[in-house]
Biopython code that builds the backbone (N, CA, C, O; Angstrom):
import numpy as np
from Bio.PDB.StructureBuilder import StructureBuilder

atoms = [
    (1, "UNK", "N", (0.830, -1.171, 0.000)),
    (1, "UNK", "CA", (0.000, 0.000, 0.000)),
    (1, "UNK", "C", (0.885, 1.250, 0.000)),
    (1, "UNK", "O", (1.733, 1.089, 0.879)),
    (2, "UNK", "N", (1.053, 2.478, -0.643)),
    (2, "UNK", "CA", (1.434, 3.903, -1.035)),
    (2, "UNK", "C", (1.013, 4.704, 0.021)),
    (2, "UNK", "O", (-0.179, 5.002, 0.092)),
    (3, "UNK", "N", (1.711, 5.049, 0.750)),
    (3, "UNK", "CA", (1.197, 6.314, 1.283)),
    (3, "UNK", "C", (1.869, 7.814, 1.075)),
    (3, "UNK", "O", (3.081, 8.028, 1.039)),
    (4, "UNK", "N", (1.058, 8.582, 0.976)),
    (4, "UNK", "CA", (1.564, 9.783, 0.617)),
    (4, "UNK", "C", (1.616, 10.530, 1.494)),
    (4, "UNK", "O", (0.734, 10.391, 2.342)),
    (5, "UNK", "N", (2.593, 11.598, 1.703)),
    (5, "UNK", "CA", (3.084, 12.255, 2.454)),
    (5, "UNK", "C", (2.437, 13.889, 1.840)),
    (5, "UNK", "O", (2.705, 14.367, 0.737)),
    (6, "UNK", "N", (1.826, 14.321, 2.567)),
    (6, "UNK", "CA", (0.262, 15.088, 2.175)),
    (6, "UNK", "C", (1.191, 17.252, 2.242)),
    (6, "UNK", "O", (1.752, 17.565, 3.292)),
    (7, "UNK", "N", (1.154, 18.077, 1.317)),
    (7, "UNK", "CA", (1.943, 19.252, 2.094)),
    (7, "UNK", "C", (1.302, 19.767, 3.352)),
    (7, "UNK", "O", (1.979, 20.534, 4.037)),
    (8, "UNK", "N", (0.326, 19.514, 3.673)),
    (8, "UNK", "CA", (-0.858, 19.898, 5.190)),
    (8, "UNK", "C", (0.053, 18.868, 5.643)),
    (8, "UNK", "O", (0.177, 19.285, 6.795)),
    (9, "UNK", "N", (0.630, 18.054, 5.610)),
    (9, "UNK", "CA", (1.529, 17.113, 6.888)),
    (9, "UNK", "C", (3.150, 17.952, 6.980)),
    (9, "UNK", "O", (3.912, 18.287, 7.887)),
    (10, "UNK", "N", (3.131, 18.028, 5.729)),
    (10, "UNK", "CA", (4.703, 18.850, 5.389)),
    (10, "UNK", "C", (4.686, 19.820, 6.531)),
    (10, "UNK", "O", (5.405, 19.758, 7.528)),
    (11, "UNK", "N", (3.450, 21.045, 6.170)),
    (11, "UNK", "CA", (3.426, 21.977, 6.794)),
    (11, "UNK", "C", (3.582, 21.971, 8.656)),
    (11, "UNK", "O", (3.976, 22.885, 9.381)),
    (12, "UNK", "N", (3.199, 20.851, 8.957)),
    (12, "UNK", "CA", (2.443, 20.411, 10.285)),
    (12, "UNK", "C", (4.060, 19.957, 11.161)),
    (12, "UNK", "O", (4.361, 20.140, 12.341)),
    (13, "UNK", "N", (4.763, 19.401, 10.181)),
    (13, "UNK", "CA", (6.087, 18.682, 10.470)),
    (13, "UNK", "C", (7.573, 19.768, 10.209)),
    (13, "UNK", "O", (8.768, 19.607, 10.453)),
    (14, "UNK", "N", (6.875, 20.750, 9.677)),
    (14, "UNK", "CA", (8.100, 22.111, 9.536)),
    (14, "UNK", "C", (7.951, 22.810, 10.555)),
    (14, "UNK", "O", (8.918, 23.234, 11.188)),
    (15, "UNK", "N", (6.516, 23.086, 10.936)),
    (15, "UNK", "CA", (6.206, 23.893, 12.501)),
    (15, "UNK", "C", (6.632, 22.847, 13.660)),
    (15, "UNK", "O", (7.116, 23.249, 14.718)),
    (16, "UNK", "N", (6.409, 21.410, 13.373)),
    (16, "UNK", "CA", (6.804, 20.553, 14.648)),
    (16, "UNK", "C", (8.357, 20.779, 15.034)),
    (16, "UNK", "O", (8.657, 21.312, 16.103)),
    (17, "UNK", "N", (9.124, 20.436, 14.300)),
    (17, "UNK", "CA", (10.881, 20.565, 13.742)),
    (17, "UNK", "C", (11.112, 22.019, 14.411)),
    (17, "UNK", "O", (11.968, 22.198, 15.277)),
    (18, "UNK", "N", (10.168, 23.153, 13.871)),
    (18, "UNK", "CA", (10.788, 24.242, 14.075)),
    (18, "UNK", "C", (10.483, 24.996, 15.670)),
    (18, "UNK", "O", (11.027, 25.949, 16.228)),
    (19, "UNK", "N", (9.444, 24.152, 16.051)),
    (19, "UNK", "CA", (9.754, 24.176, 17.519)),
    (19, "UNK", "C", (10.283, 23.656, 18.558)),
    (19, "UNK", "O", (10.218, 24.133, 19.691)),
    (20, "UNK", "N", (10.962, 22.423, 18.167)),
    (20, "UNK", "CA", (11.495, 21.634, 18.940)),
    (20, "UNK", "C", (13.092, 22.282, 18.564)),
    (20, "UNK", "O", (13.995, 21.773, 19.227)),
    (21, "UNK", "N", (13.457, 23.233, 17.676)),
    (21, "UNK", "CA", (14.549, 24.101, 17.434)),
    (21, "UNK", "C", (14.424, 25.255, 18.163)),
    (21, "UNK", "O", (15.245, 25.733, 18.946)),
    (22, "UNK", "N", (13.584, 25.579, 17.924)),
    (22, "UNK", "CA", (13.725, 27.161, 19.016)),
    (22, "UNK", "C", (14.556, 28.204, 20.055)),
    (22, "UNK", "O", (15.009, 29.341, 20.183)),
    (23, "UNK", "N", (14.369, 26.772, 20.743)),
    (23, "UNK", "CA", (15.601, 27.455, 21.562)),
    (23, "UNK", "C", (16.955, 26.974, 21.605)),
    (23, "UNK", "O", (17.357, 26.807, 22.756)),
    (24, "UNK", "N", (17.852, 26.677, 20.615)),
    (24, "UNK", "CA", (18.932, 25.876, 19.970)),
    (24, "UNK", "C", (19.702, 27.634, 19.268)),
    (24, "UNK", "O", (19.174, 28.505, 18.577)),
    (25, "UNK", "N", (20.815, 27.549, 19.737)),
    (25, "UNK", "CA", (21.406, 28.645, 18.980)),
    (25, "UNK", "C", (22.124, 28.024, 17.617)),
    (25, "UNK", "O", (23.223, 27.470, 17.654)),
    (26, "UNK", "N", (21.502, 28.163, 16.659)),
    (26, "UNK", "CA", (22.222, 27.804, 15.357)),
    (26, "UNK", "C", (23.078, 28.546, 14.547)),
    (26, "UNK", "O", (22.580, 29.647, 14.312)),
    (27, "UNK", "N", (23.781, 28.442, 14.209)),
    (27, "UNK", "CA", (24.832, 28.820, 13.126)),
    (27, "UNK", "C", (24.042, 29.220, 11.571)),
    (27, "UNK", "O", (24.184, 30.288, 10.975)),
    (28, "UNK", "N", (23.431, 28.380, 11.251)),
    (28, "UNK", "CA", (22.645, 28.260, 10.074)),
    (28, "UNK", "C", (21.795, 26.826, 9.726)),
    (28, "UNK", "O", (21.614, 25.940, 10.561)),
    (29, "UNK", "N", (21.397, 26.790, 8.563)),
    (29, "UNK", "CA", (20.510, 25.409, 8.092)),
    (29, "UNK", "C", (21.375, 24.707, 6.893)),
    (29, "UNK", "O", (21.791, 25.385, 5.953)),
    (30, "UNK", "N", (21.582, 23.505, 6.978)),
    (30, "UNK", "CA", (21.993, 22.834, 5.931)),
    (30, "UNK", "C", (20.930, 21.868, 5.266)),
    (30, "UNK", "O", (20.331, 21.129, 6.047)),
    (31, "UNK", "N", (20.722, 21.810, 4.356)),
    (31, "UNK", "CA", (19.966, 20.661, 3.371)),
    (31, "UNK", "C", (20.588, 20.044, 2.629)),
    (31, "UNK", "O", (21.118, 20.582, 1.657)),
    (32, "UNK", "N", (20.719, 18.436, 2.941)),
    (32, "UNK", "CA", (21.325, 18.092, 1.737)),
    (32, "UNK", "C", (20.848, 17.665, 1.111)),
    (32, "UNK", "O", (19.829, 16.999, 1.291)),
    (33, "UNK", "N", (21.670, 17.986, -0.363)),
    (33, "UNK", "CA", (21.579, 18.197, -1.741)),
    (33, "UNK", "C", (20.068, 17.339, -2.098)),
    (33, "UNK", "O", (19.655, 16.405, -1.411)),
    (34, "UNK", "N", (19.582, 17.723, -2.953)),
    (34, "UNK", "CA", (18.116, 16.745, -3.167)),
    (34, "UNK", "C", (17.055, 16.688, -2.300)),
    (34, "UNK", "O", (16.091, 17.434, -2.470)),
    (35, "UNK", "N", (17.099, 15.899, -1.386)),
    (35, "UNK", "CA", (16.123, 15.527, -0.638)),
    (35, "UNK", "C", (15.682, 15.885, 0.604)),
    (35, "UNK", "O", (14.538, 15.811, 1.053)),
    (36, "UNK", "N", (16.575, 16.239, 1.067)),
    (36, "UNK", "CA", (17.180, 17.549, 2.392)),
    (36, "UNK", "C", (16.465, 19.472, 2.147)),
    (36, "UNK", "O", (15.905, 20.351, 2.802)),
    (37, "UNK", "N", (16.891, 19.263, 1.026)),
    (37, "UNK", "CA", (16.948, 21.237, 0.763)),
    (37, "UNK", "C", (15.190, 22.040, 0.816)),
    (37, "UNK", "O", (14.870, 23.193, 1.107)),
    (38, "UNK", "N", (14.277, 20.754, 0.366)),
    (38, "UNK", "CA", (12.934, 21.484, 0.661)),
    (38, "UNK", "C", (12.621, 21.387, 1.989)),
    (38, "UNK", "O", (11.643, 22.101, 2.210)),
    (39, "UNK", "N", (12.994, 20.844, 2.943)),
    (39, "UNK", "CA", (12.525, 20.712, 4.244)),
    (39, "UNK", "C", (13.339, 21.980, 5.090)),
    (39, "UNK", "O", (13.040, 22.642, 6.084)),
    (40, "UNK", "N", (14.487, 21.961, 4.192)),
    (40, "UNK", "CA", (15.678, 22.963, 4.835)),
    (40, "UNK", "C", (15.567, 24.296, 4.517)),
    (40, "UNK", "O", (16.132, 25.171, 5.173)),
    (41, "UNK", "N", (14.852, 24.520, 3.521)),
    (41, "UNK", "CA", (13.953, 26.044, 3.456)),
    (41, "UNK", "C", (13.329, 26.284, 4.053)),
    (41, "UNK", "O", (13.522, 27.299, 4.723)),
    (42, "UNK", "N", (12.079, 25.468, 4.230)),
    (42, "UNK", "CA", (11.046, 25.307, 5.486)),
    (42, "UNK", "C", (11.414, 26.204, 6.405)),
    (42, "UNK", "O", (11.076, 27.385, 6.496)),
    (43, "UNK", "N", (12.162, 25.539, 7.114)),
    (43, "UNK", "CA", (12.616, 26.103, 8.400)),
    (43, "UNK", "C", (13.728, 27.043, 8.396)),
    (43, "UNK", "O", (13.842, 27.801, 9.359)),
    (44, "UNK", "N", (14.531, 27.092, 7.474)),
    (44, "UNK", "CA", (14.924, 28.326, 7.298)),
    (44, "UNK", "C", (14.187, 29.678, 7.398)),
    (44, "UNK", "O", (14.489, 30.705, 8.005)),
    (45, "UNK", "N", (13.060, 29.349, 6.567)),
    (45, "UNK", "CA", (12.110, 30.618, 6.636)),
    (45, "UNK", "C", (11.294, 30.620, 7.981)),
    (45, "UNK", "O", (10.779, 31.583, 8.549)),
    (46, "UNK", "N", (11.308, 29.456, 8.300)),
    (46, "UNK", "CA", (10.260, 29.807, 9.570)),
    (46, "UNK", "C", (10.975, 30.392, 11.099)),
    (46, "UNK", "O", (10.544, 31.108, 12.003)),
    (47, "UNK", "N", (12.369, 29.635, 10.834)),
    (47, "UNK", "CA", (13.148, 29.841, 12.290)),
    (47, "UNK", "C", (13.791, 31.137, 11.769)),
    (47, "UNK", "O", (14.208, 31.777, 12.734)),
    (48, "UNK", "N", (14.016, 31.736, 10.652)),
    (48, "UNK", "CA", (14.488, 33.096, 10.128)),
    (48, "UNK", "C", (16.401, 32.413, 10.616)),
    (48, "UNK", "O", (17.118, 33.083, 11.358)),
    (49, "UNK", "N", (16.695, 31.557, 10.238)),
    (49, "UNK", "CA", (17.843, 31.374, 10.436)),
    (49, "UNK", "C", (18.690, 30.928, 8.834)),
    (49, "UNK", "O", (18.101, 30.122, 8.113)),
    (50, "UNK", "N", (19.753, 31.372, 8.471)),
    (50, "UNK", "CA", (20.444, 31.833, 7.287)),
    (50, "UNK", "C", (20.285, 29.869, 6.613)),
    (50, "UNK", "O", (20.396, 28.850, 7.295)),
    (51, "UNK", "N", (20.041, 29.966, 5.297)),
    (51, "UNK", "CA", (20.440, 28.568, 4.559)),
    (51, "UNK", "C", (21.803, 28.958, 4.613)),
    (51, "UNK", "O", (22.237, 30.062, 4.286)),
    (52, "UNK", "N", (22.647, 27.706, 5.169)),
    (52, "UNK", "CA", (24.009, 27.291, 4.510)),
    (52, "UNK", "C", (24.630, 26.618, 3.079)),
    (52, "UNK", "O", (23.958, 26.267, 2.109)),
    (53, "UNK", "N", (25.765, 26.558, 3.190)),
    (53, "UNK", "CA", (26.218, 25.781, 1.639)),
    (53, "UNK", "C", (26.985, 24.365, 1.826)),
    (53, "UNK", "O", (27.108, 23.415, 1.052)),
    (54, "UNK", "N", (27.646, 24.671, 3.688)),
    (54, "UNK", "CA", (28.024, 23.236, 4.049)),
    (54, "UNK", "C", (27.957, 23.539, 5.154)),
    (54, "UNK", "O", (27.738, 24.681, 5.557)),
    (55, "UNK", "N", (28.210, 22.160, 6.102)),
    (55, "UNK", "CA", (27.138, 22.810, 7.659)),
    (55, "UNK", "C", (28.727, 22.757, 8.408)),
    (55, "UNK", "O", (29.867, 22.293, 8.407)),
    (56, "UNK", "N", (27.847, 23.540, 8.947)),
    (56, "UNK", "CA", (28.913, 24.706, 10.100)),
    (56, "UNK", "C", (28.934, 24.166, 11.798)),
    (56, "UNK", "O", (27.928, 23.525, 12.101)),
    (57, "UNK", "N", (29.782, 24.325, 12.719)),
    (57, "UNK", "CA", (29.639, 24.018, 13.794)),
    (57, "UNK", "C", (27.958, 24.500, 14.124)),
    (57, "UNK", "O", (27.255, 25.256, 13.453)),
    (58, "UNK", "N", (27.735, 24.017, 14.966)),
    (58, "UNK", "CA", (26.248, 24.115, 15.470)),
    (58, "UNK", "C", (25.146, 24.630, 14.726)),
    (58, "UNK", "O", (24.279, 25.429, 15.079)),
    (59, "UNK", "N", (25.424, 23.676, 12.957)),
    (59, "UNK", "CA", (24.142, 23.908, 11.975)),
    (59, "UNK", "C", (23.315, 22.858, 12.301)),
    (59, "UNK", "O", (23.608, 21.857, 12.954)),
    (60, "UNK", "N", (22.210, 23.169, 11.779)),
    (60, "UNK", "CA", (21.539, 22.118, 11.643)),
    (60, "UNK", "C", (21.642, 21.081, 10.388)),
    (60, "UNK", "O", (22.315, 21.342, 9.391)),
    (61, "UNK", "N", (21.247, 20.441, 10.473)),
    (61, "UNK", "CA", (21.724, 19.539, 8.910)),
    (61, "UNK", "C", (20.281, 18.341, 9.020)),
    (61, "UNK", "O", (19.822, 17.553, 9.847)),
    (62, "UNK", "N", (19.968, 18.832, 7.586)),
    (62, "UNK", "CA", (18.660, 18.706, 7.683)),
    (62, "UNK", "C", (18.555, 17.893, 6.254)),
    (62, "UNK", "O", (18.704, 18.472, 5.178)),
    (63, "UNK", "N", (18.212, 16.126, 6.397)),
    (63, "UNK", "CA", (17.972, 15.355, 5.255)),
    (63, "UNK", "C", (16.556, 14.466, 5.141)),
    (63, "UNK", "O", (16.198, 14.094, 6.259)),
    (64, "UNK", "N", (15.996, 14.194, 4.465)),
    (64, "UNK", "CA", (14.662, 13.245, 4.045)),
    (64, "UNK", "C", (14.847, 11.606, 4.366)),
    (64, "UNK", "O", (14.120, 10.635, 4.159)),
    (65, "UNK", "N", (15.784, 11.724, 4.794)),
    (65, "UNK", "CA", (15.947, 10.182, 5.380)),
    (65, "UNK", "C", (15.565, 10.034, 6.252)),
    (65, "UNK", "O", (15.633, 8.922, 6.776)),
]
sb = StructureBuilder()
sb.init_structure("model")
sb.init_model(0)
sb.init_chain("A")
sb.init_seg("    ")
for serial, (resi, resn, name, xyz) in enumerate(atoms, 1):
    if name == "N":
        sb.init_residue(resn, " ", resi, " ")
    sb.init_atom(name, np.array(xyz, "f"), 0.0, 1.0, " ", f" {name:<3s}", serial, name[0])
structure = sb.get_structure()
């Protein structure tokens, strides 16, 4: 059976992530390459914390696995 992963769940799971970050002093957001980088915008935009290009001491690093 397929299940799909719905963007109303996306959305639900970028606010979950981005509060359980909150109070975490980050450096920036990493996504990796592919499968990583839409989730890693997400919360980039939501936590207002800078996208990176490679992750940095105390980035987050953020993949679809």
């Amino acid at each position: 059976m397929t299940r799909h992963f719905t963007w109303s769940e996306f959305d639900k799971s970028v606010e979950y992530i981005a509060n359980q970050c909150k109070s975490l002093e980050l450096t920036g957001i990493y996504g990796v390459p592919r499968g990583g980088l839409c989730l890693a915008v997400a919360l980039s935009h939501k936590l207002n914390i800078k996208l990176i290009e490679k992750p940095l001491k105390n980035s987050l690093i953020v993949d679809d696995v």
